[in-house]
PQR file of N, CA, C, O and H, with PARSE charges and radii, in Angstrom:
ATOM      1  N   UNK A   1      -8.949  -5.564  -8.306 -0.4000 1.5000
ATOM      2  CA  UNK A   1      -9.638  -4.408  -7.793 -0.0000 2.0000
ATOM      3  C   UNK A   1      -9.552  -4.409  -6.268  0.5500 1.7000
ATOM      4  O   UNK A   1      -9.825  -5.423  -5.626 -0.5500 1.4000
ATOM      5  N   UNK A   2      -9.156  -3.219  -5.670 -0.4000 1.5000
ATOM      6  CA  UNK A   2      -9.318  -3.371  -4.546 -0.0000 2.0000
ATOM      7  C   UNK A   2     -10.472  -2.449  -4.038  0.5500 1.7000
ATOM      8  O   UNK A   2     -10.851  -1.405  -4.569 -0.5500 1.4000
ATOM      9  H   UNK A   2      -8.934  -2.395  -6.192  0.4000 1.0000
ATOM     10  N   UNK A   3     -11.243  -3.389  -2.231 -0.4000 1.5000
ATOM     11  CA  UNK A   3     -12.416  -3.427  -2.029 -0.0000 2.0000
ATOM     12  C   UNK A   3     -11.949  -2.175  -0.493  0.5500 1.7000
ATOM     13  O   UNK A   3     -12.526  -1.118  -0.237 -0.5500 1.4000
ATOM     14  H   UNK A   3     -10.935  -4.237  -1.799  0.4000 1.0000
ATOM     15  N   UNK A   4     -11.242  -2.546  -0.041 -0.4000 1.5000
ATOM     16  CA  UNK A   4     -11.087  -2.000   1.200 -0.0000 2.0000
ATOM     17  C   UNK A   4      -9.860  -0.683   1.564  0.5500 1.7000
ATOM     18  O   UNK A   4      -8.855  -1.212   2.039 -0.5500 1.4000
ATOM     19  H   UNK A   4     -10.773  -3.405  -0.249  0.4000 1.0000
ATOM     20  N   UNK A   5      -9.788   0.086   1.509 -0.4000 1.5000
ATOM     21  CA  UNK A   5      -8.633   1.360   1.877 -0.0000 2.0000
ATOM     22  C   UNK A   5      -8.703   1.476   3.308  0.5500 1.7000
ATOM     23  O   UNK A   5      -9.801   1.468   3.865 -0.5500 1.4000
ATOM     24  H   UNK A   5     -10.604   0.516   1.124  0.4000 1.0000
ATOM     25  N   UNK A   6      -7.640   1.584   3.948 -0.4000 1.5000
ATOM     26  CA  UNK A   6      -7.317   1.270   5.478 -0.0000 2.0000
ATOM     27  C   UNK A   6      -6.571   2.988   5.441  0.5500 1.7000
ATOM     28  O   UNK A   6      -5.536   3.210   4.812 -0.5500 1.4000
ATOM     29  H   UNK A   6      -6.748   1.591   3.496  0.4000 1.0000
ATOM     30  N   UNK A   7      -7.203   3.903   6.105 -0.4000 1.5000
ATOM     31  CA  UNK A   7      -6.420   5.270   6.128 -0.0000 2.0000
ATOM     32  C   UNK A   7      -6.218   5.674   7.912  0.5500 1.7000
ATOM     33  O   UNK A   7      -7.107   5.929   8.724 -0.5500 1.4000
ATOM     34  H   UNK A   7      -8.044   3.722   6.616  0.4000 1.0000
ATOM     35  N   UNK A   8      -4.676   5.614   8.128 -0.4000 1.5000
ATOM     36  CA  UNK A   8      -4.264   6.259   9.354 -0.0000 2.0000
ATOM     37  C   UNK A   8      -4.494   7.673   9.568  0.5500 1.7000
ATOM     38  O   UNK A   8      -3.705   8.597   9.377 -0.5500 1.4000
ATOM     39  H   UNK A   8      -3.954   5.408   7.468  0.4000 1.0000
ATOM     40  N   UNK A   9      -5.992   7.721  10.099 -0.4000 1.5000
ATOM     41  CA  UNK A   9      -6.272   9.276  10.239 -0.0000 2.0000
ATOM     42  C   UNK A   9      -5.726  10.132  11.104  0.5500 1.7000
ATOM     43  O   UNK A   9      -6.005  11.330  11.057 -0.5500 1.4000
ATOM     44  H   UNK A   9      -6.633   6.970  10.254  0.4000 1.0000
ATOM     45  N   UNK A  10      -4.798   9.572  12.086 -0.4000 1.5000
ATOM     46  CA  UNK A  10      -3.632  10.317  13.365 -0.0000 2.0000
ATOM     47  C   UNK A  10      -2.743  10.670  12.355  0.5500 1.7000
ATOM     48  O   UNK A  10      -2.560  11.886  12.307 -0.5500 1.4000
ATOM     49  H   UNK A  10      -4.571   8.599  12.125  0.4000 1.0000
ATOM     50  N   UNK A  11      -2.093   9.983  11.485 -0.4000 1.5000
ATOM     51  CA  UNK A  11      -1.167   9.768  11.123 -0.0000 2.0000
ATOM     52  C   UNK A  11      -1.203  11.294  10.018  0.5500 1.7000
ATOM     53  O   UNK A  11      -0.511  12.310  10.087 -0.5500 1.4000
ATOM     54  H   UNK A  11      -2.241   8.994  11.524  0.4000 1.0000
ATOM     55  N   UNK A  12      -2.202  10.952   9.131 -0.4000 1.5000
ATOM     56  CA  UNK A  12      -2.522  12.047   8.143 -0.0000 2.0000
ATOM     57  C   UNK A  12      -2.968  13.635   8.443  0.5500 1.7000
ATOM     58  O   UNK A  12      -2.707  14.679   7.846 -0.5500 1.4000
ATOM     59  H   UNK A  12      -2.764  10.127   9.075  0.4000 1.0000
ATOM     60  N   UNK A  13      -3.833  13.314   9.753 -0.4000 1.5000
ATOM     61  CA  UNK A  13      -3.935  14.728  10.556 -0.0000 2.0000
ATOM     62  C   UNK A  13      -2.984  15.631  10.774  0.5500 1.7000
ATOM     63  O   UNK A  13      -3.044  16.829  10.499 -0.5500 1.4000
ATOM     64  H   UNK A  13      -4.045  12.465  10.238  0.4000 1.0000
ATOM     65  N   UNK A  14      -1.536  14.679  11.593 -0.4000 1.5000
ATOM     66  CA  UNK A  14       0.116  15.822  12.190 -0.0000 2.0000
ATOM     67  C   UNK A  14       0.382  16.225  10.581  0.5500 1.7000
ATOM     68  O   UNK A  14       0.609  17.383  10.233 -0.5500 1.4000
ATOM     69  H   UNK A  14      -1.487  13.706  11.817  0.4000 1.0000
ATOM     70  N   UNK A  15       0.323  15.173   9.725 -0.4000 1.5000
ATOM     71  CA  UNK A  15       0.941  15.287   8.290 -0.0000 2.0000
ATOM     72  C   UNK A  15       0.299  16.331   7.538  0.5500 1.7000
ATOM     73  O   UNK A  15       0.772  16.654   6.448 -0.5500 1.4000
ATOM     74  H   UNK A  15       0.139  14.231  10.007  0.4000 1.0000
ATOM     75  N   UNK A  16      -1.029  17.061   8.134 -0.4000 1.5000
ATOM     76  CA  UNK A  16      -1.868  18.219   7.724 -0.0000 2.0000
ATOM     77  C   UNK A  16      -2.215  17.870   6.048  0.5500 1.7000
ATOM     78  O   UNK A  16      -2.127  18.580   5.046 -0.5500 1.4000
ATOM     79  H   UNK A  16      -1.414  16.799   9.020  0.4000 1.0000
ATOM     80  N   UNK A  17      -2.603  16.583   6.221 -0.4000 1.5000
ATOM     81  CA  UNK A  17      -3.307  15.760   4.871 -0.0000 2.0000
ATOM     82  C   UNK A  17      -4.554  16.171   4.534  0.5500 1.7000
ATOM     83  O   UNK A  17      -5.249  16.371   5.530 -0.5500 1.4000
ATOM     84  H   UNK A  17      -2.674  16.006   7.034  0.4000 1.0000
ATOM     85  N   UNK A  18      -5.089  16.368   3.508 -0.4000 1.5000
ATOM     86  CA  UNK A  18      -7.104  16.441   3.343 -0.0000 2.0000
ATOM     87  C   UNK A  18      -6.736  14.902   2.769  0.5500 1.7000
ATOM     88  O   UNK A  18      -5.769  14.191   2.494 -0.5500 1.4000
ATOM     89  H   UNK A  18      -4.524  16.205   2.699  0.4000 1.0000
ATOM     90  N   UNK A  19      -8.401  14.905   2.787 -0.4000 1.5000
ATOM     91  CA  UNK A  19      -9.183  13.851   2.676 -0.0000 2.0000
ATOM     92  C   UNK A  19      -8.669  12.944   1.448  0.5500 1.7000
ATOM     93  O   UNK A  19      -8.630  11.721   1.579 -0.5500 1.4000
ATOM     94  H   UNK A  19      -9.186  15.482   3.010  0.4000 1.0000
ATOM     95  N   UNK A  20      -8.297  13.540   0.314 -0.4000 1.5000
ATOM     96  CA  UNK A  20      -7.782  13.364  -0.843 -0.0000 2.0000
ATOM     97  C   UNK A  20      -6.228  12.526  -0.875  0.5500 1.7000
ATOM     98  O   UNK A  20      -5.966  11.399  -1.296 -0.5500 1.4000
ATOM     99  H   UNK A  20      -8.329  14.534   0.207  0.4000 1.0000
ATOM    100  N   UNK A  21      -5.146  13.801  -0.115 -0.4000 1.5000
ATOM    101  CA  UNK A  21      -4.057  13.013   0.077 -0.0000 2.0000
ATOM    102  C   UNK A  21      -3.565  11.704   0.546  0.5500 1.7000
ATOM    103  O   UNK A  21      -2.905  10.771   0.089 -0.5500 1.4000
ATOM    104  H   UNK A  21      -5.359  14.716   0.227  0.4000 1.0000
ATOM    105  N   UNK A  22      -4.529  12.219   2.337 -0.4000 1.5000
ATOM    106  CA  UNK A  22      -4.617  10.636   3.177 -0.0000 2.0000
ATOM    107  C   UNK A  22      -5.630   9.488   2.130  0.5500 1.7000
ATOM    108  O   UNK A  22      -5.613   8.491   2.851 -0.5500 1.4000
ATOM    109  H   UNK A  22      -5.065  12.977   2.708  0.4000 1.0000
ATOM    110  N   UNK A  23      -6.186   9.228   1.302 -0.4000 1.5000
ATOM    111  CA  UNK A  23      -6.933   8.762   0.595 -0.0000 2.0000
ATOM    112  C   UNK A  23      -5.759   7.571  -0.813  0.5500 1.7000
ATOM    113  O   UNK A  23      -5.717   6.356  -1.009 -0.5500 1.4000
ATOM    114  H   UNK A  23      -6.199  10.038   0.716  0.4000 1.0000
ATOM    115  N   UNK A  24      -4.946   8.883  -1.522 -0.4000 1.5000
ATOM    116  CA  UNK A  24      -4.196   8.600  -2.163 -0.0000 2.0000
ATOM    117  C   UNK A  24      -2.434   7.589  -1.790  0.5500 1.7000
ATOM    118  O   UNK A  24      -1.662   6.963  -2.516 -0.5500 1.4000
ATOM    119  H   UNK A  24      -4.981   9.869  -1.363  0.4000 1.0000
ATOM    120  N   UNK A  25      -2.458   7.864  -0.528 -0.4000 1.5000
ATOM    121  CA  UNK A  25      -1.129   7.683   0.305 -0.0000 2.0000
ATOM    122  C   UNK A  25      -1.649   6.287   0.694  0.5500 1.7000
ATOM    123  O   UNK A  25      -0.949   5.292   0.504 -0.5500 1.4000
ATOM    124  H   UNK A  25      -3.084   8.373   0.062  0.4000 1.0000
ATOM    125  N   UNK A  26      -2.685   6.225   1.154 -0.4000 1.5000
ATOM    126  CA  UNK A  26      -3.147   4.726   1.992 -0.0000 2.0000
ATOM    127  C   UNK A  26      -3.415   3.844   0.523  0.5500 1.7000
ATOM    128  O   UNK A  26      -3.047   2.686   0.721 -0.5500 1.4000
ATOM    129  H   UNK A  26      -3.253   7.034   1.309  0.4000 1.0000
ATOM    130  N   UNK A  27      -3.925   4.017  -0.848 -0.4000 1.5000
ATOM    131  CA  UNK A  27      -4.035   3.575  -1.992 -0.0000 2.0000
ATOM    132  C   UNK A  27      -2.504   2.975  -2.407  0.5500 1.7000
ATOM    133  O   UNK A  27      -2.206   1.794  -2.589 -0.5500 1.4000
ATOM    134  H   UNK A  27      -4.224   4.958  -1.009  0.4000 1.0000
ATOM    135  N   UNK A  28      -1.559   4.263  -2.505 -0.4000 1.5000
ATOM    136  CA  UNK A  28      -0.146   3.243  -3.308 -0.0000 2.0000
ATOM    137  C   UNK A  28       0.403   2.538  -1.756  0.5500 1.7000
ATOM    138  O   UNK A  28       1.199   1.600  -1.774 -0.5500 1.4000
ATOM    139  H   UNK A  28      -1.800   5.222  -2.357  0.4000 1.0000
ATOM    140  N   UNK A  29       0.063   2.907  -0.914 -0.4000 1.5000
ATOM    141  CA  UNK A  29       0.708   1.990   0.433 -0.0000 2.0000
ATOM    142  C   UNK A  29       0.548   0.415  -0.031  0.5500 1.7000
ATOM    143  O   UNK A  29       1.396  -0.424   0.275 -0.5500 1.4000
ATOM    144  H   UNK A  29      -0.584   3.669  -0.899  0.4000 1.0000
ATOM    145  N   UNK A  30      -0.534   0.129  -0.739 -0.4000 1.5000
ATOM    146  CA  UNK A  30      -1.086  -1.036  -0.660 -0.0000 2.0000
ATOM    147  C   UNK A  30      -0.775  -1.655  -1.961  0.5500 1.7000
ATOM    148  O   UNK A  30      -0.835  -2.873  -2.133 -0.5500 1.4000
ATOM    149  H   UNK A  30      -1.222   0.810  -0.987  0.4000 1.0000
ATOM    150  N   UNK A  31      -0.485  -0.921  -2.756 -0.4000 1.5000
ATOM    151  CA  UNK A  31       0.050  -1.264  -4.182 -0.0000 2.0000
ATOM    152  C   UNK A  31       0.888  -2.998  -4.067  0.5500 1.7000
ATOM    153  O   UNK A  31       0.637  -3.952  -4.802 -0.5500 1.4000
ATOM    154  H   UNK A  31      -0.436   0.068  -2.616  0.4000 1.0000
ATOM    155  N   UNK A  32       1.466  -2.978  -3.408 -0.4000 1.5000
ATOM    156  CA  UNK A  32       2.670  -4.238  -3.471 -0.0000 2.0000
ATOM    157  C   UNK A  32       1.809  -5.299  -3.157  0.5500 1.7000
ATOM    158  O   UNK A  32       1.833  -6.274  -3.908 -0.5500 1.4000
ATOM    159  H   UNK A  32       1.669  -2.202  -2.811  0.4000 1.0000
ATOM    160  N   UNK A  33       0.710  -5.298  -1.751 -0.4000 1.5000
ATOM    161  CA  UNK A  33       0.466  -6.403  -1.726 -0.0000 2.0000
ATOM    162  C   UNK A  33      -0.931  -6.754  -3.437  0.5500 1.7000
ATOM    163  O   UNK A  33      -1.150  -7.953  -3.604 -0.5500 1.4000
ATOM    164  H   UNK A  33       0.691  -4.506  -1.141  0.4000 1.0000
ATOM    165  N   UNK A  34      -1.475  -6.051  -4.179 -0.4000 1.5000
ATOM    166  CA  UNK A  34      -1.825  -6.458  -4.953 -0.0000 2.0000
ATOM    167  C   UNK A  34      -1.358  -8.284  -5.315  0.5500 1.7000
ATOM    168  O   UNK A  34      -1.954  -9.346  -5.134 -0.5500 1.4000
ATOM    169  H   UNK A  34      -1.297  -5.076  -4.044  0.4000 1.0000
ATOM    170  N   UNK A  35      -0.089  -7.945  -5.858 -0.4000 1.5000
ATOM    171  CA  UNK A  35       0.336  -9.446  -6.574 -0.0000 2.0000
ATOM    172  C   UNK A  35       1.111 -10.015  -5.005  0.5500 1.7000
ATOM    173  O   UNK A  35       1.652  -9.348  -4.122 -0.5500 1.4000
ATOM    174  H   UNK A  35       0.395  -7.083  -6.005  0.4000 1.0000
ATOM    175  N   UNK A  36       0.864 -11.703  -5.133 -0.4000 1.5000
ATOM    176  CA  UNK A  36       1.834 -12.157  -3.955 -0.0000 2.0000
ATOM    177  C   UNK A  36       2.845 -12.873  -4.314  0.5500 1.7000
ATOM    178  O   UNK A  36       3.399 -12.797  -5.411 -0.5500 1.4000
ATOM    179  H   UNK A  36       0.425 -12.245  -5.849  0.4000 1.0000
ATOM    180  N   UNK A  37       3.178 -13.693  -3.310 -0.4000 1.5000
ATOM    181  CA  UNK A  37       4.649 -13.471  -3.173 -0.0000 2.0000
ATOM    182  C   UNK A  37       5.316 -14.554  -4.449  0.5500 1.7000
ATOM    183  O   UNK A  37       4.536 -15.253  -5.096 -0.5500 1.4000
ATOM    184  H   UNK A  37       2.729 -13.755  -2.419  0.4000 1.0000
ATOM    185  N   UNK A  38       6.623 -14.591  -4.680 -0.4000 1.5000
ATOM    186  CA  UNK A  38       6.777 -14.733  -5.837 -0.0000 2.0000
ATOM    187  C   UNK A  38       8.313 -15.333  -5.557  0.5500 1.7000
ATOM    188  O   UNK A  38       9.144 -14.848  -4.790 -0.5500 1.4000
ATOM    189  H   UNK A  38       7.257 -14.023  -4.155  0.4000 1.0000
ATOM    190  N   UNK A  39       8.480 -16.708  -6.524 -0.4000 1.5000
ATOM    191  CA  UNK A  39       9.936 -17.599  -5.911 -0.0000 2.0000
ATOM    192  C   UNK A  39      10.752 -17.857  -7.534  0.5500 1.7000
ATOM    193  O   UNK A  39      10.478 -18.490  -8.553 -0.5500 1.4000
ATOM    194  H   UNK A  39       7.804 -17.101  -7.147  0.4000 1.0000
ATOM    195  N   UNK A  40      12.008 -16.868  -7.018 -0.4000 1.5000
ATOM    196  CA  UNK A  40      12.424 -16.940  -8.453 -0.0000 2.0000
ATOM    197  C   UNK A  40      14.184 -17.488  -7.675  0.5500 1.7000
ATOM    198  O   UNK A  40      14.732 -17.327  -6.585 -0.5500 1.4000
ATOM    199  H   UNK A  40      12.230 -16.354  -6.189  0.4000 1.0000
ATOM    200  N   UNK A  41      14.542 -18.173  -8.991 -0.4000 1.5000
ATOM    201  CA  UNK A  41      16.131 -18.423  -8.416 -0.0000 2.0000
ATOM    202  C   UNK A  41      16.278 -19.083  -6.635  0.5500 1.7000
ATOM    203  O   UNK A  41      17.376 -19.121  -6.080 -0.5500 1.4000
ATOM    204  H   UNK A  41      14.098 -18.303  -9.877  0.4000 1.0000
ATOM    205  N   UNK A  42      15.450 -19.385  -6.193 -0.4000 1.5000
ATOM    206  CA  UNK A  42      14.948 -20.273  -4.646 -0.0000 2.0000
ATOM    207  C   UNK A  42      14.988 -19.151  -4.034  0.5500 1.7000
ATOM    208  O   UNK A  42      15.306 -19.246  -2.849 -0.5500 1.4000
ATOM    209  H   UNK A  42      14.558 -19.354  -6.645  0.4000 1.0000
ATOM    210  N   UNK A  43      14.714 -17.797  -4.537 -0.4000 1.5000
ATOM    211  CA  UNK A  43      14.675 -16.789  -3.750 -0.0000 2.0000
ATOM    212  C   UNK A  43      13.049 -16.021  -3.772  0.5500 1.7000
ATOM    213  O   UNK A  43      12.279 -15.850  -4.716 -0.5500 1.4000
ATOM    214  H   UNK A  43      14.456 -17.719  -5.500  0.4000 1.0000
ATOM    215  N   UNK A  44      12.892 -15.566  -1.934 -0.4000 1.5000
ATOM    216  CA  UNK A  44      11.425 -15.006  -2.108 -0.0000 2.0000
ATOM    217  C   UNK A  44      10.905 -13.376  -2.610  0.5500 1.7000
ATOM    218  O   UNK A  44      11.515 -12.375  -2.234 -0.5500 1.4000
ATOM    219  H   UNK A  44      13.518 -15.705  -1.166  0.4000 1.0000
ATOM    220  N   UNK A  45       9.826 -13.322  -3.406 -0.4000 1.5000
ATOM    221  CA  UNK A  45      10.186 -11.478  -3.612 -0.0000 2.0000
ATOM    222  C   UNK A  45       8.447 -11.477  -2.980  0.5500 1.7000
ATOM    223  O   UNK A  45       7.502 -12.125  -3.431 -0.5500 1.4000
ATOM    224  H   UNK A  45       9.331 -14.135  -3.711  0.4000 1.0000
ATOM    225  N   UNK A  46       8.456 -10.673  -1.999 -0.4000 1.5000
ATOM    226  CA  UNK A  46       6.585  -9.613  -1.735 -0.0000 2.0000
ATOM    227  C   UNK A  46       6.187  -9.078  -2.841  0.5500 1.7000
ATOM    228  O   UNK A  46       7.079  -9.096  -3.688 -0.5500 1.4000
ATOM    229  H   UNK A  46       9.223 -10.146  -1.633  0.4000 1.0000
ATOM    230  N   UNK A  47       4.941  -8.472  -3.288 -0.4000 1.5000
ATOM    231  CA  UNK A  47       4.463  -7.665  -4.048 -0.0000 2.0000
ATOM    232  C   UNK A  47       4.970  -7.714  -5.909  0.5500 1.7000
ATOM    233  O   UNK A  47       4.699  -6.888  -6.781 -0.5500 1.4000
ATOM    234  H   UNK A  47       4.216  -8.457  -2.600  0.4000 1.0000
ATOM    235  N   UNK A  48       5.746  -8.964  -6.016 -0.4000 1.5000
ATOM    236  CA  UNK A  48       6.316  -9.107  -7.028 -0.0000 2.0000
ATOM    237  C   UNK A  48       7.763  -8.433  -7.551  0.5500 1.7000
ATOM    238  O   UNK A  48       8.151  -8.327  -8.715 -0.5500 1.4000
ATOM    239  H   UNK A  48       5.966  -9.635  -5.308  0.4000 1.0000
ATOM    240  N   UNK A  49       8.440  -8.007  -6.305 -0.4000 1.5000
ATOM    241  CA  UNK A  49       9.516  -7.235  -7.069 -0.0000 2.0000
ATOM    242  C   UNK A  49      10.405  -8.286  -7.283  0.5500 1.7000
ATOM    243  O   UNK A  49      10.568  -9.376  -6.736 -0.5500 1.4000
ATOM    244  H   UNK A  49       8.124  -8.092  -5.360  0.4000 1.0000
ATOM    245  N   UNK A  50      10.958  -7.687  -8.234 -0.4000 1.5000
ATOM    246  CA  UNK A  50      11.885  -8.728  -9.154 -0.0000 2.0000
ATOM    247  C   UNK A  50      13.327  -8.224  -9.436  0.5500 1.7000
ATOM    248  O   UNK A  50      14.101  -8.910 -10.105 -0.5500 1.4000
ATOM    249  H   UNK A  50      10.826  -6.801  -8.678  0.4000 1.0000
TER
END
C-alpha cells in the first residue's frame, strides 16, 4: 500500500491537469518502485522488470 503521493504541481499546471489527472500520473509514476530491485542471470532489474 502506498502511504505518500508526491504531485509536481508546476509541472501539472503548464500540462492544464485537474486535480484528478495530476493525482493519477504521480500514482503510476511510482508504480515500479513498489517491488525492489531484483538480480536475475548476475544481472540488475528496478521495479522488477524482467
Amino acid at each position: 500500500m502506498q502511504f505518500t503521493v508526491t504531485i509536481n504541481q508546476t509541472k501539472a499546471q503548464e500540462l492544464g491537469w485537474n486535480s484528478r489527472q495530476a493525482l493519477l500520473s504521480a500514482f503510476v509514476f511510482e508504480c515500479p518502485s513498489w517491488k525492489g530491485m531484483q538480480t536475475i542471470d548476475f544481472r540488475v532489474f528496478a521495479g522488477g522488470a524482467v
